[in-house]
N, C-alpha and C positions, 0 to 999 in steps of 0.2 A: 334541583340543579343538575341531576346527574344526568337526565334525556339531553338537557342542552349541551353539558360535556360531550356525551357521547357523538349526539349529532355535529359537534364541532372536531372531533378526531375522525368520523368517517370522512367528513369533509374535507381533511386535510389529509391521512392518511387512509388513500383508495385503494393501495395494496391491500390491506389490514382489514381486521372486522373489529367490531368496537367489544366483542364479545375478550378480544386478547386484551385492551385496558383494561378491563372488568377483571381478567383469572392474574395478567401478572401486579394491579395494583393491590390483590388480596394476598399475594403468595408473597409480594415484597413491603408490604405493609405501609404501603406509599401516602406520600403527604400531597394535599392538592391544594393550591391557592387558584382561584380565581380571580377576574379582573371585572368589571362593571362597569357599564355606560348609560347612564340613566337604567338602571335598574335592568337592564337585558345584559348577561353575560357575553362579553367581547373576546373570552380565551380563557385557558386553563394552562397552570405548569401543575406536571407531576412529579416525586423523585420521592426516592428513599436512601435511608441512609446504610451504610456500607462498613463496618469498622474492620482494623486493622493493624499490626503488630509492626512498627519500624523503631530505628534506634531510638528515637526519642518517647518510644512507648506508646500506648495504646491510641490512634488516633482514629478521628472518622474522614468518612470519605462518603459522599455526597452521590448520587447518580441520576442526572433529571433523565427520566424514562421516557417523559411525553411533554411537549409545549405545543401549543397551536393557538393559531388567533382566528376569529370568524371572518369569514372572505368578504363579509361587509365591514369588517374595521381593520384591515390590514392597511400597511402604508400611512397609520395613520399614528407612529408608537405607542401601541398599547403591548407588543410583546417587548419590545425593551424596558417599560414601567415594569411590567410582569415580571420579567426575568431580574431586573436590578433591584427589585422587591423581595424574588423570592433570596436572593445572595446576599441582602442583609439579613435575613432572619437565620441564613444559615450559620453566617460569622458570629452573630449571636449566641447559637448554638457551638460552638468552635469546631464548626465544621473543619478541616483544614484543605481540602482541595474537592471540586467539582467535576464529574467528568459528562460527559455527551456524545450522542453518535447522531452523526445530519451525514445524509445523502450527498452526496460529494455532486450532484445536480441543482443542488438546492443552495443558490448564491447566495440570497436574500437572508436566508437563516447564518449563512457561512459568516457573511458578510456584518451582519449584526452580532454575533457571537464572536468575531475577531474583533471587531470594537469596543464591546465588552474585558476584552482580556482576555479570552482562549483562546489558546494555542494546540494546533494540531499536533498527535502524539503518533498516530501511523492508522494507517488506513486497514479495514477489517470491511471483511464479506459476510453476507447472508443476516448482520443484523437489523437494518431497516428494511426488511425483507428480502424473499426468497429472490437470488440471482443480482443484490446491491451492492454496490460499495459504498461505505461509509466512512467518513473520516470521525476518528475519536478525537475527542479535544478536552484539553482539561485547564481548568483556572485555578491556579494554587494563591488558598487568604492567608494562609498560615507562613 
């Protein structure tokens, strides 16, 4: 499965090389769901989890790194099934909030991720690459 990850984050991420999913999903120990359409992978979400110390004590926190869908099954909801897949499993886990960074370009992803239920939290440079803006957005389950 992983050639077709890969060749699906080149494809969607042409900034990038697919060598970076590869070093930060080892250094962040990241979880990968994929999606299927007749037996040919249609997308991938990636994220790791994040914990952390607030009043109510020890909570986790969620980070999706990477989503992309193949540019032959876009428009078609398979990254919304993906995504509303992978945030049950996470409340499962008692995740308590989700965060993400999308290209402030990038409507479509914007636009399904506010439907979803995140909300933009301020906007940050150089994370979806060199010279981007991107808006962080986070979904609070907890």
């Amino acid at each position: 499965m992983l050639p077709e990850v890969l060749r699906i984050y080149d494809e969607g991420f042409e900034n990038q090389s697919s060598e970076t999913l590869i070093k930060y999903s080892k250094n962040c120990r990241s979880t990968f769901y994929i999606i299927k359409d007749n037996n040919r992978i249609a997308g991938y979400c990636s994220y790791y989890l994040k914990p952390y110390l607030s009043l109510k004590g020890f909570e986790k926190q969620s980070v999706i790194s990477s989503i992309a869908i193949d540019r032959n099954f876009r428009g078609r909801g398979f990254a919304e099934r993906l995504l509303r897949f992978t945030i049950k499993e996470m409340k499962v886990n008692r995740v308590s909030s989700i965060l993400l960074y999308v290209n402030v370009n990038n409507r479509p992803a914007i636009q399904l991720y506010e439907k979803i239920g995140f909300q933009p939290i301020k906007r940050v440079e150089d994370i979806c690459g060199q010279k981007e803006s991107c808006h962080e957005m986070e979904l609070k389950l907890i």
